[in-house]
N, C-alpha and C positions, 0 to 999 in steps of 0.2 A: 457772563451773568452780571446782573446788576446788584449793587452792595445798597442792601437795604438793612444792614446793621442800626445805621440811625435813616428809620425813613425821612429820604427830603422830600420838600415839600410840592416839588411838579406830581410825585405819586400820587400824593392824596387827591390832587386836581386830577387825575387820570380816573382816580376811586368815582367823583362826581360824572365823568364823563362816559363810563362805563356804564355805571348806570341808568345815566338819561338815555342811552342805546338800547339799555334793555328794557324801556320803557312797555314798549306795546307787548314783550313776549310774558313780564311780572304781572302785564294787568289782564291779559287772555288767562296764564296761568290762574290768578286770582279765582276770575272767574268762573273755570272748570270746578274750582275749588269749593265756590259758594253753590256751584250746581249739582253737585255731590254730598245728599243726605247723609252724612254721619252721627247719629244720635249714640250717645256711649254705649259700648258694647256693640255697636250694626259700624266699627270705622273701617271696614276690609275692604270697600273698593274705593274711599280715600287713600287708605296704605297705598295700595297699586298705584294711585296716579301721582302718588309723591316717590314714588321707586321707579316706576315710570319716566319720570320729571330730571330725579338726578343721573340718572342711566345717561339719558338724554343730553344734558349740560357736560358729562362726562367726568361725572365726580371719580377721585380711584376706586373705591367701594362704597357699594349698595348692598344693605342686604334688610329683611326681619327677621325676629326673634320667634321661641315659641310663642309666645302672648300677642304677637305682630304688635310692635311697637316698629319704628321705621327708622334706619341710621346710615346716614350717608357721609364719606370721610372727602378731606380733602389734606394729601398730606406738603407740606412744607419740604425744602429742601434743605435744610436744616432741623437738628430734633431741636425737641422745646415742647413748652405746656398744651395740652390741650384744653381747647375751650369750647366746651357742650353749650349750642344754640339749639333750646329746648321749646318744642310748642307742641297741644295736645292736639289730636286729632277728632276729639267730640266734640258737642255743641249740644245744648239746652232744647226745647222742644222749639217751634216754629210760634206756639200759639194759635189765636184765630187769624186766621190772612185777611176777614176783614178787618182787621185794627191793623193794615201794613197800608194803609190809604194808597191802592193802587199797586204796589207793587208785590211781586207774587214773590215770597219768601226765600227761594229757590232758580228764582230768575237771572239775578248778576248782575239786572239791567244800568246800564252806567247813564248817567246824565249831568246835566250842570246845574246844582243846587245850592242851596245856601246852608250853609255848617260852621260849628265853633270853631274857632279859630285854634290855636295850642292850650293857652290857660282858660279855654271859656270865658273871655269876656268879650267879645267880638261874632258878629257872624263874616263868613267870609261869603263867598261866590265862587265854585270852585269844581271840579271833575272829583265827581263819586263812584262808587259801586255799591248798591245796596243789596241785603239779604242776611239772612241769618246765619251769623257766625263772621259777616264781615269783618267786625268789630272786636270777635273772638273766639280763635285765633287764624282763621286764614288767609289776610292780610298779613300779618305779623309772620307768620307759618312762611308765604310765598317770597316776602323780603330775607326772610335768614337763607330760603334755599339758594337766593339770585345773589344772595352776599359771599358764599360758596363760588359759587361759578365766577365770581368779580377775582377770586382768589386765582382760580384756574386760568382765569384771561390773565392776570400779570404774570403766572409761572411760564404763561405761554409767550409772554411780552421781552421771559428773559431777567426776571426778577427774582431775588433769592428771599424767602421768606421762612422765618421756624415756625416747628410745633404741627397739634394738626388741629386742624377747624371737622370738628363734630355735629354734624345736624342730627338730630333728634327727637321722631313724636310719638308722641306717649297714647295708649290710650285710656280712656276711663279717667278723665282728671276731676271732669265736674260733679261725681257725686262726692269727689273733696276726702279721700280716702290713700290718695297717692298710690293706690294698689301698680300703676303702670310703669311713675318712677321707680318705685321701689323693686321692681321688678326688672328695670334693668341697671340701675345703679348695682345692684346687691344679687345678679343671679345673672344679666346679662354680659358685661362688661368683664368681671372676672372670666366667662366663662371664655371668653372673646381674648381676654389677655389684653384688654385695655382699660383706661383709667380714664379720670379728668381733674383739674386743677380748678376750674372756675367756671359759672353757668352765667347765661345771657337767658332771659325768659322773654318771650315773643307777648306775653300777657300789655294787654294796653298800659299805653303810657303817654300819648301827643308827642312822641319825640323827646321825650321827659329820658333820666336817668331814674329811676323808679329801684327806693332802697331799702324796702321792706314792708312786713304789715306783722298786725295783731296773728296770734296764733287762734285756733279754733279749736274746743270739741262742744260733742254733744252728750248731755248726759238727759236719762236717763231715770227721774224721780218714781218710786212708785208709792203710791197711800195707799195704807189695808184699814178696810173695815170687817163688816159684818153683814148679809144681806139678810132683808126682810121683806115681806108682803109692802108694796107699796101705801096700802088701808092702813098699815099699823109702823111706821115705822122708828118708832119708840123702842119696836123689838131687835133694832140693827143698829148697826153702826156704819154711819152713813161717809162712803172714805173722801168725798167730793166736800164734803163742810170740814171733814178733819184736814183737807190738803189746804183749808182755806187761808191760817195762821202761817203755814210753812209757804203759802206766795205772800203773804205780806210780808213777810220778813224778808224774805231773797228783793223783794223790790222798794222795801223802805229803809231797810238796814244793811244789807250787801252791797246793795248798787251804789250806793254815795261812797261806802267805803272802798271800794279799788281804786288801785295805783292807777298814774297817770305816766307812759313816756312826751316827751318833751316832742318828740318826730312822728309818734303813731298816735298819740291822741290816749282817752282812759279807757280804761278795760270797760268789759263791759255784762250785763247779762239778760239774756230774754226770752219768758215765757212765750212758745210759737205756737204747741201742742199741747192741746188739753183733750184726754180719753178716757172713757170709764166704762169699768166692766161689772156688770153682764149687758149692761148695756140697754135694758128695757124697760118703759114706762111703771110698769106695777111694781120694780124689783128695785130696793134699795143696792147702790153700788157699792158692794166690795170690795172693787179697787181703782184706783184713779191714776196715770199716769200723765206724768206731766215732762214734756223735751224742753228742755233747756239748752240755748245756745251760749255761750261763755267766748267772750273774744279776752284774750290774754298777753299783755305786754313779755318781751323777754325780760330775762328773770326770776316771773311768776311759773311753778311746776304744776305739772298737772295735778302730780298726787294732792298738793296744796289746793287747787282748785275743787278738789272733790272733798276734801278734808271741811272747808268753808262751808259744802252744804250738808256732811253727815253731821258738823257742829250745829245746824239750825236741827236738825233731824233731833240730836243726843237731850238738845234744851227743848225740844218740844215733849219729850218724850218722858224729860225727866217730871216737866208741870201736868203730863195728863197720861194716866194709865194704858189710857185706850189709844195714842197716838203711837202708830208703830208706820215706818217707813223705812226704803233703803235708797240709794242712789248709785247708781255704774256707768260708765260709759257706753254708747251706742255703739252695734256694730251692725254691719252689714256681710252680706255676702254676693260678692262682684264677680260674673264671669266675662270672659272678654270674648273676642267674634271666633277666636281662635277653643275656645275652650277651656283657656286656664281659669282656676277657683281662686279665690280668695276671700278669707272673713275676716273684715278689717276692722280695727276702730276709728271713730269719728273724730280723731285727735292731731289735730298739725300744730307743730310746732309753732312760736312766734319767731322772728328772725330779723336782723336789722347790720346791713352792711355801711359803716361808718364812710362820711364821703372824704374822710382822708385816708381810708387805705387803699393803699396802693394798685388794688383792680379798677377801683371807681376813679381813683385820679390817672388811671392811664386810658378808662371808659372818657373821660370829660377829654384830657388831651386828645384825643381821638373825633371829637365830636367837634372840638376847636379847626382841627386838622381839615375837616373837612366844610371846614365856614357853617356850621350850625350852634345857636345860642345853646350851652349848657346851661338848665334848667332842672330840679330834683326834684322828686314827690315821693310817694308812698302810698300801697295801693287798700283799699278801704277792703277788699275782699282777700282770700286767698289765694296761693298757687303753690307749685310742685315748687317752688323754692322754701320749703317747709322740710321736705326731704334735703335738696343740696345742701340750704343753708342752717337750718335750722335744728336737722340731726347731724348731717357731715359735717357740719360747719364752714363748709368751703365758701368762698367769697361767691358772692351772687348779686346780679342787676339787673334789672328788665330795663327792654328799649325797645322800641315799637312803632309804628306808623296808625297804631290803633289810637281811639277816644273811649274812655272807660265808661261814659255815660251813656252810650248808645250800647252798652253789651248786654245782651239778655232782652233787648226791648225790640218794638215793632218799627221802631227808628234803624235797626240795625243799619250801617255804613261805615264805608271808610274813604279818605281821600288818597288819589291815585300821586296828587304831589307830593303827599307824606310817605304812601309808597316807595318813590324812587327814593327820597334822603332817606329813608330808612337801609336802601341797599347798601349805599355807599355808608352808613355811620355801620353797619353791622358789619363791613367789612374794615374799614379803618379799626373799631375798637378792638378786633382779632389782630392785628397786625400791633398796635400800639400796645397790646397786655403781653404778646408773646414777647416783643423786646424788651420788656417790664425784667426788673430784677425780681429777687425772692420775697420783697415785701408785697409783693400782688398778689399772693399765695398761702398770706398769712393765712393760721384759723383762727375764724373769727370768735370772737368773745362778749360775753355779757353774764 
């Protein structure tokens, strides 16, 4: 066997070459992948073709959960950390197909187009795949599975490697509720008798080291009045002019006041949902409800976040009789393709993995290892690194072959050269954290 205690450096040139081989099979896979409607909650015949896929490549174990989440192992020859390479298996609606100028949503179709370069400031000229979800996550999704299999070809080359490489997808991530994570971090995994030390998120990044974002909930405002005949409404209390005070305050007086982190930018808050009940022309409203989105640096608690606006509620209330209001957080109720419930809150942690601990600096060594510029960002939206890192506190990084500006939109794509460095950096950064000492495993802090 070969001594990869300290990997030399002919391996990692093997990591690059393995990959450019599995070129054509990452970009077919891809494809299936974009061909494959998965809308949250409908991801059961994507699970299959990703259970399917690692079968195939000949991971040790394949299996899903009750909630069909999808977990394919690859173990080491030596014990050591495991490291969960996480990506969801839904995607956002397609929209109208004519705002995909030509291309059909669901098609795959690959061609040679022009796209941003890593930092957007460039177009390149370049081999695509377009369609919905390209962008996020099954590019991302189809690199962590082929970075697996790069594991299986060195074990097979005769190479000793610790720990084990965890692929992972979740479903239900984008109504932003983490019900999927949570589901198998805290019901799957125990029941499995396994564990994990550090997560790798498939969410876009251009090849970026990607080390955190703003936390999110949603709350919740409700304004009471009094209803009355439309003719006369003198005789009500009308809850849409009384909610009118309590949004100028949240947007002239709140919003300048939130903290700023130095890496994620300032908190944030925003009126998105405005509804009032009963709802009809002649009938003074009753009750007005207003959603509020709250982006939250770490640090900042949620209870604290709520607190902020039952104190505009308490001073509005104290200057006018008739102002009565409460505020809670949103929840939802998520079933998955399999049938499992859940009634969640609208509440993800914020989360921020420092780029000198010890995961990230053995993520960049890794990334050196295999000739790609290290490069950090932070991502403007969420993800299930809310759960890893944000409640576990375990060390967490996204890395990706995806572009975050085309996710969600009628541009969806991804590039197929980003693709293959993507296999090979998601395989070096598992081999470079598993030789990592115990400072790659710190919990993290804030």
């Amino acid at each position: 066997m070969g001594d990869i205690g300290i990997m030399k450096p002919e391996v990692f040139q093997n990591l690059n070459e393995i990959a450019v081989e599995m070129k054509t099979d990452v970009v077919r896979f891809t494809q299936k992948l974009i061909q494959t409607p998965s809308i949250s909650g409908e991801e059961g015949d994507l699970a299959d073709l990703l259970v399917e896929e690692m079968e195939k490549l000949g991971y040790d174990e394949v299996f899903k959960d009750d909630q069909g989440n999808v977990f394919g192992l690859v173990k080491g020859t030596e014990d050591g950390p495991t490291i969960m390479y996480n990506s969801h298996m839904d995607h956002v609606s397609a929209g109208d197909a004519n705002n995909w100028e030509g291309y059909d949503p669901y098609g795959a179709e690959i061609d040679i187009c022009e796209i941003d370069n890593q930092d957007k400031t460039a177009k390149d000229i370049t081999e695509c795949i377009h369609g919905r979800a390209a962008s996020d996550v099954k590019a991302g999704e189809a690199a962590q599975i082929y970075a697996g299999a790069v594991l299986l070809k060195l074990r097979e080359m005769g190479y000793d490697f610790k720990g084990k490489f965890m692929f992972q997808g979740v479903v239900q991530e984008e109504p932003a509720e983490m019900v999927g994570m949570k589901h198998v971090i805290d019901k799957t995994l125990p029941a499995k008798g396994l564990t994990y030390d550090a997560m790798v998120s498939s969410e876009a990044t251009s090849l970026k080291l990607y080390c955190g974002h703003r936390g999110r909930v949603e709350m919740l405002v409700t304004v009471y009045g009094r209803t009355s005949h439309g003719s006369a409404p003198w005789l009500g209390i009308n809850s849409i002019y009384k909610a009118v005070p309590l949004i100028s305050k949240i947007k002239d007086e709140l919003y300048p006041s939130l903290p700023t982190d130095p890496d994620l930018g300032q908190s944030s808050i925003s009126l998105n949902i405005i509804e009032c009940l009963p709802g009809a022309l002649s009938i003074v409203p009753d009750k007005t409800m207003l959603s509020l989105d709250r982006r939250f640096i770490p640090g900042e608690k949620v209870e604290d976040v709520i607190k902020q606006i039952q104190d505009i509620i308490d001073e509005l209330a104290a200057a006018d009789p008739e102002f009565k209001a409460d505020v809670k957080i949103k929840t939802a109720v998520e079933v998955s393709y399999t049938g499992v419930e859940y009634e969640a809150e609208k509440n993800m942690p914020a989360w921020k993995t420092p780029k000198d601990h010890g995961f990230t600096k053995a993520a960049a060594e890794a990334l050196e290892a295999v000739g790609q510029e290290v490069k950090y960002g932070y991502w403007d939206f969420g993800t299930d690194g809310s759960k890893t890192a944000g409640i576990d506190r375990k060390p967490t990084i996204g890395y990706s072959p995806m572009q975050e500006q085309y996710a969600h939109t009628p541009y969806d794509k991804v590039r197929t050269d980003f693709i293959v460095k993507a296999i090979a950096g998601n395989a070096a950064i598992f081999i470079k954290a598993t030789e990592a000492g115990p400072d790659a495993y710190k919990t993290l802090e804030w």
